[in-house]
C-alpha positions as CSV (number, residue, x, y, z in Angstrom):
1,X,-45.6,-34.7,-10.8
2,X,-46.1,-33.3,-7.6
3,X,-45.8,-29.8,-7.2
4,X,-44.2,-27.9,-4.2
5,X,-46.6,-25.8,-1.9
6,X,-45.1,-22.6,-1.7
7,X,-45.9,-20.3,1.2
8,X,-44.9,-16.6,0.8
9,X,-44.0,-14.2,3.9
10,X,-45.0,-11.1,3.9
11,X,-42.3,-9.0,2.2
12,X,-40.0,-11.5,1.1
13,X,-39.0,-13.0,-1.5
14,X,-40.1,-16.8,-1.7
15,X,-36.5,-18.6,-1.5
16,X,-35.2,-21.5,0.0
17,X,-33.8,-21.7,3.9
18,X,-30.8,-23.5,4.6
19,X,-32.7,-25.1,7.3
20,X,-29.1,-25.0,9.8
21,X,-28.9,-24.3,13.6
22,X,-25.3,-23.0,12.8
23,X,-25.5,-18.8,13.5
24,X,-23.5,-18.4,10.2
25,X,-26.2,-20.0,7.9
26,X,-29.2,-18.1,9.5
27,X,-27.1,-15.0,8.8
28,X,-27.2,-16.5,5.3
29,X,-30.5,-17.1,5.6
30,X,-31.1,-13.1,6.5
31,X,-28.8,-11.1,4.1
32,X,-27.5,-13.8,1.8
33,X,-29.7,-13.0,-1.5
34,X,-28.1,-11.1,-4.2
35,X,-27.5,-7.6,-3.1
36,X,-28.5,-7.7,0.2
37,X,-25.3,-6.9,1.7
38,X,-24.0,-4.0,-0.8
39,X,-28.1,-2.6,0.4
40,X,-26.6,-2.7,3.6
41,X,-23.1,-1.0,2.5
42,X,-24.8,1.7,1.2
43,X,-26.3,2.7,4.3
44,X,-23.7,2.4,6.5
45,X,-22.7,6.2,6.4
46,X,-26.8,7.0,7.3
47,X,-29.6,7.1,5.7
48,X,-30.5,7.5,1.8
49,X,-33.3,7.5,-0.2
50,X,-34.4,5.3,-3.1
51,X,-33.0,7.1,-5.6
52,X,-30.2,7.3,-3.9
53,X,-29.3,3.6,-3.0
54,X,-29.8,3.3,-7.0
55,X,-27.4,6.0,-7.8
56,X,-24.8,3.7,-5.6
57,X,-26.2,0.3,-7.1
58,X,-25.9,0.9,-11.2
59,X,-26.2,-2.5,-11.7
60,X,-28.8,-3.3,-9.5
61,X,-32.8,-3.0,-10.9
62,X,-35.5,-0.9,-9.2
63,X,-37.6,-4.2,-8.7
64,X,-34.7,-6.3,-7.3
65,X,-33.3,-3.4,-5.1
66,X,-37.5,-2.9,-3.6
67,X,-37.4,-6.8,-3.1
68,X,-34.0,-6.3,-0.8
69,X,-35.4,-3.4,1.1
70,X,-38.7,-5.0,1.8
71,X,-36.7,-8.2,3.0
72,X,-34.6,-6.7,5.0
73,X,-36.7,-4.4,7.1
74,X,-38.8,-7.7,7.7
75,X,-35.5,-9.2,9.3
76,X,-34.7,-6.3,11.3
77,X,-31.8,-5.0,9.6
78,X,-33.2,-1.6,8.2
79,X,-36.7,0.8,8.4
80,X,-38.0,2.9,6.3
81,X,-39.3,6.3,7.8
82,X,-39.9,10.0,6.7
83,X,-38.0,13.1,6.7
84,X,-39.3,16.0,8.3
85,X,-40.5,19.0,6.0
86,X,-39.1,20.7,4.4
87,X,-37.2,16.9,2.7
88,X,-40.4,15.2,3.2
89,X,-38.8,12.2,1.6
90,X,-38.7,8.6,2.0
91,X,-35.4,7.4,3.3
92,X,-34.0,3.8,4.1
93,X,-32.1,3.4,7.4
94,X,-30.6,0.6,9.3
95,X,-31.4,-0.4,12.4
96,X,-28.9,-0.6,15.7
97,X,-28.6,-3.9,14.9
98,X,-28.1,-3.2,11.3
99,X,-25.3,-1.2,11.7
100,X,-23.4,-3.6,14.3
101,X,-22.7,-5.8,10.8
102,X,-20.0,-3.4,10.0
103,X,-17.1,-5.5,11.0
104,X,-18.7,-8.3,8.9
105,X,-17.6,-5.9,5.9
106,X,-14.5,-4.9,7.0
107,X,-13.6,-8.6,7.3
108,X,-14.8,-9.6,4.3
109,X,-12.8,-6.6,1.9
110,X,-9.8,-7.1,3.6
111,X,-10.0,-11.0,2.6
112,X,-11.0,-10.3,-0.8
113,X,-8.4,-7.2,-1.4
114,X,-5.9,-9.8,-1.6
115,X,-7.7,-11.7,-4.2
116,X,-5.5,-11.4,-7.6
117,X,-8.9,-11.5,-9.6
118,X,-9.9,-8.0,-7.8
119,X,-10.8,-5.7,-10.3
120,X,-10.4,-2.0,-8.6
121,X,-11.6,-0.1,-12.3
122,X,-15.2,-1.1,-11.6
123,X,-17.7,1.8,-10.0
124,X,-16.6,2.0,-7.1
125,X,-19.6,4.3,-4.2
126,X,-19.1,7.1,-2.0
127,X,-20.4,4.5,0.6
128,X,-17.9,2.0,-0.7
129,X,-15.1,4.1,-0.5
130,X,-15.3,5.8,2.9
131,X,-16.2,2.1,4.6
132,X,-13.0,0.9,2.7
133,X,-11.1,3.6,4.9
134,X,-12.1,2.9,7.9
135,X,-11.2,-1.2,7.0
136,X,-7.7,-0.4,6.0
137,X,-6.5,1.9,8.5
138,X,-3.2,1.2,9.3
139,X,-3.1,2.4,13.2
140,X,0.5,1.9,13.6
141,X,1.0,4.3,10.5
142,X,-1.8,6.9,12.0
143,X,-0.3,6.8,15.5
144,X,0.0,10.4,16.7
145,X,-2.2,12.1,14.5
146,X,-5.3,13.9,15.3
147,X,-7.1,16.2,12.6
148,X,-10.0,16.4,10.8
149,X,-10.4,15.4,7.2
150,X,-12.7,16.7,4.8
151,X,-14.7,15.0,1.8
152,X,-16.4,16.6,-1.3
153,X,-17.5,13.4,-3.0
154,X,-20.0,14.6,-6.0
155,X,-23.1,16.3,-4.5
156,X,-22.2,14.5,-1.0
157,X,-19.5,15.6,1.8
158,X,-18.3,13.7,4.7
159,X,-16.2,14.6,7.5
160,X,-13.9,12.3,9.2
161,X,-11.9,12.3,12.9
162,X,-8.0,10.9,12.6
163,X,-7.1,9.8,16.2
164,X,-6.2,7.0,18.3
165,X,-5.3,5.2,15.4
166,X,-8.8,4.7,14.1
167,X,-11.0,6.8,12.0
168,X,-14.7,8.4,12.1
169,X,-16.4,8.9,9.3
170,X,-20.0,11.0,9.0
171,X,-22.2,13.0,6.3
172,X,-21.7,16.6,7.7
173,X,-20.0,20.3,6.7
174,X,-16.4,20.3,5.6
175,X,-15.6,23.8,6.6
176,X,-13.0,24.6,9.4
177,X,-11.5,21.2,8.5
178,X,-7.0,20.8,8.6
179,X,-7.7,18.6,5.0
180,X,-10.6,18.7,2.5
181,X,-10.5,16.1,-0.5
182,X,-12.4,17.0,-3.6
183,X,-13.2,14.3,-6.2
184,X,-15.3,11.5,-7.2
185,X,-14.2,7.8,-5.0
186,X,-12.3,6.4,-7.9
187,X,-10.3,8.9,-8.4
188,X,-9.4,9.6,-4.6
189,X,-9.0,5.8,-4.4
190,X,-6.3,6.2,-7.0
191,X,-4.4,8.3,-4.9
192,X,-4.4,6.1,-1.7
193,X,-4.7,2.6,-2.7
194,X,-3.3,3.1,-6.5
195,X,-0.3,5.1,-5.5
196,X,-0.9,7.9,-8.2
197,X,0.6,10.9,-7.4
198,X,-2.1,13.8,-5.7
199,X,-0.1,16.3,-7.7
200,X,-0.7,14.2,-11.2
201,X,-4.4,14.1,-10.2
202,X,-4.9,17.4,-9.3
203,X,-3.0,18.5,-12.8
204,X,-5.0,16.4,-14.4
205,X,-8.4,18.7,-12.5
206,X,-9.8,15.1,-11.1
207,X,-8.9,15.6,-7.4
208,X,-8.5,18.9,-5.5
209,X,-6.3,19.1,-1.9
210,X,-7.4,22.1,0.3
211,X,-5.2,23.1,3.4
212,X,-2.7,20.9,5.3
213,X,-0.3,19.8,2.3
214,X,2.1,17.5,4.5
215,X,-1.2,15.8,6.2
216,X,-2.3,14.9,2.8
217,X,1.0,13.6,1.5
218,X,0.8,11.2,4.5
219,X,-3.2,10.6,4.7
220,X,-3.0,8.6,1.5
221,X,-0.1,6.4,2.6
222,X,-2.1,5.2,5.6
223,X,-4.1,2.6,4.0
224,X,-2.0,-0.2,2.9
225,X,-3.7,-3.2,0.6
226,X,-2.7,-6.2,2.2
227,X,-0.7,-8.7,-0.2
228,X,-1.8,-10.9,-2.7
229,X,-2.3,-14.3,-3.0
230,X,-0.8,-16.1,-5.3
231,X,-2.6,-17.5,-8.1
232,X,-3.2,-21.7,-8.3
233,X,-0.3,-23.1,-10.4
């Protein structure tokens, strides 16, 4: 039997190529193994260490997850570079380039929210969440407001900019903001895409609302899931 030479690149994973001029399947051929895209996710609100990207990725394996990092920063798509003291640390960042596959994501989870096999009770990131605002926005719903939202999401906070009918979204202080959110993504996912009740959560000491009460009421009805589809007779 003849066996098949097998040529590794440096920092990829040996895999086949789908050997197509079409742009579509040399994206496939860049980010299409297993957890390369949810790698990308994850760093789409900046930077994060290893440990970090784990933390985000509890099902993914510490060898699998340095694979995807090492293949990806040979594409282009993310670098790896140092913090300055006193961090010192390691961190994982994507490129220009990287970051111009947002609208690939957006696209994608508004496609697959209408899936009837969604499951929304599995872990759901901080990454994960905030992206999923910023892809549901409903800008006819947010037309007229301008304010600044606030989130505590476990040790990390985010602040975001409501205008224009579109919506901001970066790691930075909370303080001075019309709307802080306190609570972990599922639970503040609950609120705007489950329709529970932010004065059920908050009794219940899983979600905490801090200043403007009417912004908040409406903040979580701007994000409408779009329909279903209907399931195959």
């Amino acid at each position: 039997m003849k066996l098949e030479k097998v040529t590794k690149k440096s920092g990829t994973q040996s895999r086949r190529q789908y050997e197509d001029a079409c742009a579509a399947a040399h994206a496939l051929d860049l980010v299409g193994e297993r957890w390369a895209l949810l790698v990308m996710r994850e760093l789409m609100m900046g930077p994060k260490r290893f440990s970090d990207l784990r933390e985000g990725l509890p099902g993914i394996s510490a060898n699998v997850l340095t694979q995807r990092l090492e293949g990806l920063e040979t594409v282009g798509v993310l670098i790896r570079r140092k913090l300055p003291p006193p961090a010192s640390a390691q961190v994982y960042e994507l490129t220009e380039w990287g970051y111009e596959s947002e609208p690939i994501f957006q696209a994608l989870g508004r496609w697959a929210a209408r899936s009837p096999l969604h499951d929304p009770t599995l872990p759901f990131s901080a990454a994960s969440f905030l992206l999923s605002l910023r892809t549901m926005l409903d800008a006819e719903r947010a037309k007229g407001l301008d304010a600044q939202i606030g989130f505590r999401l476990n040790d990390e906070t985010f602040l975001a900019h409501l205008a224009d009918g579109r919506i901001e979204i970066a790691r930075g202080p909370v303080e001075g903001a019309d709307l802080i959110f306190t609570g972990t993504p599922p639970m503040l996912a609950g609120a705007i895409y489950g329709g529970q009740p932010l004065n059920a959560l908050e009794s219940a000491g899983v979600v905490k609302v801090e200043g403007d009460r009417t912004l908040a009421e409406r903040f979580v009805g701007l994000f409408p899931l779009p329909p279903k589809v209907s399931r195959p007779a």
